[in-house]
N, C-alpha and C positions, 0 to 999 in steps of 0.2 A: 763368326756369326753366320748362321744359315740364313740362305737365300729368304723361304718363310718365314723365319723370325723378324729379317730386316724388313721387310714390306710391310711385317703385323704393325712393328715401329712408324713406319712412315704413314701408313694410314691413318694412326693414333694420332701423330703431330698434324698433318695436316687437317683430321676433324678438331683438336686443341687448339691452334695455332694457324687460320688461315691463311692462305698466300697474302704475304706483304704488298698494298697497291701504290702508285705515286701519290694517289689523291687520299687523304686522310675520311674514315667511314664513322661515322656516328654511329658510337658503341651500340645504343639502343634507341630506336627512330619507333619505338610506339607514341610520343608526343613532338610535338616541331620545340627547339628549342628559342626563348624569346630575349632579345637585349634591348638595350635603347644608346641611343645617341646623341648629343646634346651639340647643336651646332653653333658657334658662333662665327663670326669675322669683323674685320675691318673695326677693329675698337681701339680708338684712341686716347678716350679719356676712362679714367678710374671710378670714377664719384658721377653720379647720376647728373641729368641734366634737366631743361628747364623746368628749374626753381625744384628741383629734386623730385620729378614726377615720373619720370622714364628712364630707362638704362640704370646705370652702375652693376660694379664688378662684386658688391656685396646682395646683390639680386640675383645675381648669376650663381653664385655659393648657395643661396637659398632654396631657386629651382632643382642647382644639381641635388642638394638633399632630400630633396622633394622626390625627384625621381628614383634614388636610390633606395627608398625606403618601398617605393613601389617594384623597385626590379634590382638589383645587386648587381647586378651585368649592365652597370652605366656607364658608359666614357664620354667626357668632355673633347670637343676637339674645337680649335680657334684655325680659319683658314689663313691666315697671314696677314698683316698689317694691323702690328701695336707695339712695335717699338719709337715710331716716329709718322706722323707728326703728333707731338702730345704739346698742351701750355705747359703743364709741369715739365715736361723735357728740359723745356728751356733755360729752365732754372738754375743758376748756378748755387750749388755748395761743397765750401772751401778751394772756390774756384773753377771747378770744372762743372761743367753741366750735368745734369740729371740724366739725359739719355736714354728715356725709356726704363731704368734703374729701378722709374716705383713701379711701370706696370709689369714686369716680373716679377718684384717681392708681390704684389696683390695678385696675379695669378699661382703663385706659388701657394699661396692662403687659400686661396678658391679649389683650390686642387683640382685645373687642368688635367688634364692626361695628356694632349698630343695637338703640337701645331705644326706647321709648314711658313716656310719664308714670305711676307708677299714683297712689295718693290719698296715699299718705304721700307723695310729693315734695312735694306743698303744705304738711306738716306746715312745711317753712322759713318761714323770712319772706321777702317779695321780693327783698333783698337778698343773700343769704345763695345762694338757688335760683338768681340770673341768675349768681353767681361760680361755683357747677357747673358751670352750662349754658358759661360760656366755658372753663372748666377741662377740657372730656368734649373727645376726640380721637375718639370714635364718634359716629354720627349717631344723631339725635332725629327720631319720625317721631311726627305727631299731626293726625285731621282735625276734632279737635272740642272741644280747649284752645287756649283765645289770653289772652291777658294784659290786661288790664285796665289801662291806659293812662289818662294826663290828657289823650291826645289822641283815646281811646276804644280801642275792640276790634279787637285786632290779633295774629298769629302770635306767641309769643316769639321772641328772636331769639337768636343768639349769637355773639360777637364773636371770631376768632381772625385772629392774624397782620395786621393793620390792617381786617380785612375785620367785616363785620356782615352774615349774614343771616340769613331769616325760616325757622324750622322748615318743615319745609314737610308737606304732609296725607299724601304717599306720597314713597315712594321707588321708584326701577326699577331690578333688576340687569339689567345686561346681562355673559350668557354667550358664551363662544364657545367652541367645539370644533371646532379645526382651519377649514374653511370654514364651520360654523355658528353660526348665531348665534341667540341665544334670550335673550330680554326676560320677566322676572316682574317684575309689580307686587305693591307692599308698601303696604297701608293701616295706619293705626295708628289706633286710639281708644279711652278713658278711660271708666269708670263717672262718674257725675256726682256724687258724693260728697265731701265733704272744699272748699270753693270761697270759700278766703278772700275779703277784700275785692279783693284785684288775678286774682284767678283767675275765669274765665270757662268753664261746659264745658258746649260744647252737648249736645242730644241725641243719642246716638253712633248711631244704626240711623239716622235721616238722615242723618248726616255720613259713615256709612260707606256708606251709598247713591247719596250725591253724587257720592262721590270714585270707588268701585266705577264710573260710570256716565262717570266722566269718561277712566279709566286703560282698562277690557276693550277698548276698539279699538285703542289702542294698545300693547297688550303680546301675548304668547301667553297668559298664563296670573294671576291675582290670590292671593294669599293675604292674611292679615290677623295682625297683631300685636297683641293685645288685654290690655286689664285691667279685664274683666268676671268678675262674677258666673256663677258656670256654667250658670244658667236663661237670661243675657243673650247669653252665647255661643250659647246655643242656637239662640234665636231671631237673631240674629244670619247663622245659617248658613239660618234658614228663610226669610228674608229677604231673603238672598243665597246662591242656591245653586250660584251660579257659584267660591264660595269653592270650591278647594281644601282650604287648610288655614289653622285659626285655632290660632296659637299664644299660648295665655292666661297670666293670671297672678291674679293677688287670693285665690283659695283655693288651701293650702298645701301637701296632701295632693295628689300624683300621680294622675293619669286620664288616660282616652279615652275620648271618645268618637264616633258618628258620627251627622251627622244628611242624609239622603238621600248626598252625593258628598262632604258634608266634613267632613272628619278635626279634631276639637278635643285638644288635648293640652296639660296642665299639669304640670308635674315637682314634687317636693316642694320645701318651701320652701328658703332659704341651701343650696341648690346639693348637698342631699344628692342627690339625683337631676339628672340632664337628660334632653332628651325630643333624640332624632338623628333627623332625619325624614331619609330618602335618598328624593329627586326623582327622576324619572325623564319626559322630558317626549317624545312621540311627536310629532312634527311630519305626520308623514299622516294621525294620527286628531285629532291637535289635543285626546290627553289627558292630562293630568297627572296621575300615578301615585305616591301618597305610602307608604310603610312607615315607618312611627315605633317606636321601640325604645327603650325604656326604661333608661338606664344610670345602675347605682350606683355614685355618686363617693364610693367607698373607698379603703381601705388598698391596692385593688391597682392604684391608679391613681397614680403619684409623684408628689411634687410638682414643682412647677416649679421650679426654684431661682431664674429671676430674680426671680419673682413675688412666689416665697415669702419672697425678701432683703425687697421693697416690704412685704410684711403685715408681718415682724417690725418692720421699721422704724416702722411706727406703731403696732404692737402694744407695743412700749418705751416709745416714747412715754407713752401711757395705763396703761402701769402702774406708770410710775413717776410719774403723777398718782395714780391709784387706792390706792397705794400711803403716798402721802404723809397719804390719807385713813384707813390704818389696814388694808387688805384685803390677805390672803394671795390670789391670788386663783389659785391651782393647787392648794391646799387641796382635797381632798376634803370632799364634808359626807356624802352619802349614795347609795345607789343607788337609786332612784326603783322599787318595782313595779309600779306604776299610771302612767301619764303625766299630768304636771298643766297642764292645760288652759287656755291664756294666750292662745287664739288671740281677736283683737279681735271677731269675731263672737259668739263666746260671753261671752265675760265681760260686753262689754256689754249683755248682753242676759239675761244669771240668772246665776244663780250657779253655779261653776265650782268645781273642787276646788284649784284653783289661787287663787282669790281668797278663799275660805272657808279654807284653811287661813295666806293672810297673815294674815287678820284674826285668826283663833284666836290665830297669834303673839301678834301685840299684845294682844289680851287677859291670854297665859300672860305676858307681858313684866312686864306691871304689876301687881302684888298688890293685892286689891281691886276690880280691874275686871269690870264685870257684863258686858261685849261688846266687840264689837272693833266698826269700822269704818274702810273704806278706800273709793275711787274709785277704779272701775275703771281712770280711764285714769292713774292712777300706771303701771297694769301696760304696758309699750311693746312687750313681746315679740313679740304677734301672732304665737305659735307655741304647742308643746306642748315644754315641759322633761321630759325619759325619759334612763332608763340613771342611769348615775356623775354625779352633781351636784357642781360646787365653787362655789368664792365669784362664779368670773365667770360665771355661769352666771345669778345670784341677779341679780348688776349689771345683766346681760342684759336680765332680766325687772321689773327696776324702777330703770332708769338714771339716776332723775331723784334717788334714795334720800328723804330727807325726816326728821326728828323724827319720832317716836310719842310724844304727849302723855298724858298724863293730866285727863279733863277732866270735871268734874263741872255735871252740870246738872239741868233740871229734866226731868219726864217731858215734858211741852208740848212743851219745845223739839227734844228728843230725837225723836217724834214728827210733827213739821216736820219735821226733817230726813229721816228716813225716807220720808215721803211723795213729798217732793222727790226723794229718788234714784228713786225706781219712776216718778215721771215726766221723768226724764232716762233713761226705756228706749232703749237703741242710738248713748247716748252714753258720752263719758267719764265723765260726772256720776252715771251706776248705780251704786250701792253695793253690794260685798261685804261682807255682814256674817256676825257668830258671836255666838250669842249671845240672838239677837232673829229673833222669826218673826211674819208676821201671819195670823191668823186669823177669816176676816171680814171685820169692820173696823176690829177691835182690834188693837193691836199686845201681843206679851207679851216678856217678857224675862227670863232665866233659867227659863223654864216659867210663871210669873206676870203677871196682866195688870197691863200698865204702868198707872201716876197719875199724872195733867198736875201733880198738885205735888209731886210725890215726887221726890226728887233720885239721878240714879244717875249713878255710875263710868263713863266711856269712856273705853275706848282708839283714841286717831283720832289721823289723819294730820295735822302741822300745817299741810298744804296746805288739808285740809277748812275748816281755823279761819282761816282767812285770808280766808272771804268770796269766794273766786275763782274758786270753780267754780259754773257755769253751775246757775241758780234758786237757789243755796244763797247767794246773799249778803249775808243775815242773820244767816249764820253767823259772827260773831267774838267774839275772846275778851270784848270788850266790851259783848257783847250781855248785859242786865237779866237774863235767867236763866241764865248760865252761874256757877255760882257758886265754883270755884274751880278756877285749872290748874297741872299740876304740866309743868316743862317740865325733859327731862334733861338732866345733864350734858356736858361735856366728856365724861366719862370712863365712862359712862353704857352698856348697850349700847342703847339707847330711841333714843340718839342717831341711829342712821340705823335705818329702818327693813329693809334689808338685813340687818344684823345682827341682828337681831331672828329674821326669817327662818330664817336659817342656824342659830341656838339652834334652835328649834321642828324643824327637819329633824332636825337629829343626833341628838334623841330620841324620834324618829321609828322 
């Protein structure tokens, strides 16, 4: 080929065929192109809640159609935490618990797109977590959980249709409108909290800076799907401030905020609220343009009906286990003036009007008892109970139910134990008590200061006495100063500590 022939050629290709760049270019940028987002997190229950006026996951199918008929570039995304704590969880059938079980079939029905781990997922066992992960027909996005392996540190993976593969650290949609086309990256990462033996969770600001540094040449534009702390989001965005937008989850209460260019947004928790980011991406300025709008999933959003057939259906299920245990559970008990406060941040960590007045129960339960006592993480709510209260509501907030004992012991021992809860601060193992206050370095009870031989009345949970919570397992019945326990009947209301509860409210 002659020298001018090969150059006539090159010239040709190169005005056909532009030089190839890292960063993907928007075939034609006479219009910005537009998507939306659909944010949720932190959703626990399936079916709406008080008295079916806010939330439910067949509200959430509703809005997502809503929007997609106004934009076709919709995705759903859940920040992490809805596998556990749920009251249907708890449920056994044909013996093994539920485990989060229905809220993957009902987000399966809602059609999801994409979520991230948050810290209750590991509340499972490995077992239990990997039949999700193959069970979810949405994608899982994570740059900084891997699984804890006998062959070592590796992605979870999950198996559908004969296939196995590895979560992977992002995801990339690819948009197009008419000739354009437009790529956003999706990072995902986890608070480092909660990390049983098979769970592994790196630092999430390197692992979102790795992956960030791996995706920006290859896309237009990044955003982040996260289940941090709202200090960690922050920094998060100072860190990366190429984020657009980080849509969070872990705390329960709805915000925004902005830190230099990027937009942080959390909805309220079980899907009373979600956050609609509408996209708008300019391919000539090369910036992406977020408006997030806050919507309340009320009464004036319908339900689904396919979705809502999927919730009743396991919602029958569980109650007519619940049921079988004795609970009306659409029973009114009270209207709440004050909200009581069950969110796992708090309780773990002082005392709450919500864990102070279980204990009260147990105390008013049992005549003769000087205080109550309870462990925090009986309480699984991780929310604030407000408005009309019924029995599922109570379920809700202590799913796991339990005895309330009667148990007599010595001041010493009694005094152990206390000390023990105040150093399980920001775990399960904090104690809400009634009854008992310390002052100093004393402890008193009833207004009087306790004696290591003096024998008093508790009312406590028979989980406490079983030795099983973390520092306390010296605590059992069989320990040298407990000197006598009363344990209730069948027919008893002591018997589960729910009902117990539910007394104490209605004379409220």
């Amino acid at each position: 080929m002659h020298t001018r022939t090969a150059c006539l050629y090159l010239v040709l290709f190169l005005l056909l065929f532009p030089a190839c760049k890292s960063r993907l270019q928007t075939a034609n940028s006479s219009r910005p192109i537009q998507f939306t987002f659909l944010q949720l997190n932190d959703v626990y229950e399936i079916a709406p809640l008080e008295g079916g006026s806010v939330g439910g996951m067949a509200r959430v199918a509703t809005l997502r159609k809503q929007l997609l008929k106004e934009n076709p570039h919709t995705y759903t995304f859940l920040a992490g935490d809805f596998l556990n704590p749920s009251v249907i969880g708890t449920v056994k059938l044909d013996g093994q618990r539920i485990q989060g079980a229905h809220m993957v079939d009902v987000m399966n029905h809602a059609d999801v797109d994409y979520v991230t781990f948050g810290n209750h997922e590991f509340d499972l066992n490995e077992t239990n977590l990997q039949a999700r992960l193959d069970e979810s027909e949405f994608e899982w996005i994570s740059a900084n959980v891997f699984h804890q392996t006998e062959n070592g540190l590796r992605p979870f993976t999950i198996s559908r249709n004969g296939h196995t593969d590895s979560i992977p650290a992002y995801a990339i949609l690819d948009i197009r409108q008419g000739e354009q086309r437009l790529r956003i990256g999706i990072l995902a990462v986890t608070l480092t909290t909660n990390q049983p033996s098979y769970v592994s969770i790196s630092d999430p600001f390197q692992a979102a800076e790795k992956t960030y540094a791996l995706l920006k040449d290859e896309v237009d534009a990044v955003v982040a799907l996260s289940h941090l702390a709202i200090e960690e989001d922050q920094e998060l965005a100072r860190r990366i401030p190429g984020l657009a937008l980080i849509m969070g989850g872990h705390e329960h209460d709805n915000m925004i905020h902005r830190v230099g260019n990027t937009v942080i947004a959390k909805a309220d928790a079980n899907a009373k609220s979600a956050y609609i980011h509408q996209l708008e991406y300019d391919a000539a300025t090369g910036e992406l343009k977020v408006n997030s709008t806050l919507k309340k999933l009320d009464e004036s959003l319908p339900l689904d009906p396919e979705v809502d057939q999927v919730v009743k259906g396991w919602e029958a299920k569980a109650y007519a286990a619940f049921r079988q245990q004795g609970f009306d559970l659409n029973t009114p008990i009270t209207t709440l003036k004050v909200p009581l406060d069950g969110r796992e941040a708090s309780i773990r960590n002082q005392p709450t009007n919500l864990g102070v007045a279980i204990a009260r129960a147990m105390k008013e339960a049992w005549p003769g008892a000087h205080c109550g006592i309870v462990n925090s993480g009986s309480v699984r709510l991780d929310d604030q109970l407000s408005g009309s209260i019924t029995e599922f509501d109570l379920i809700r907030a202590l799913p796991f139910g339990g005895k309330v004992l009667k148990v007599e012991m010595k001041g010493s021992l009694l005094t152990r134990l206390l000390e023990a809860g105040l150093q399980n601060k920001g775990k399960g193992g904090y104690l809400q008590v009634y009854g008992l206050e310390k002052k100093g370095d004393k402890w008193f009870i009833d207004g009087k200061e306790m004696q290591a031989d003096a024998a008093y009345q508790v009312a406590i949970s028979d989980f406490l006495m079983s030795g099983r919570e973390e520092n306390m397992e010296f605590l059992r019945t069989d320990h040298p100063d407990v000197l006598s326990v009363i344990v209730p009947g069948s027919e008893d209301i002591q018997r589960d500590i729910r009902l117990v509860l539910a007394e104490y409210l209605k004379k409220q």
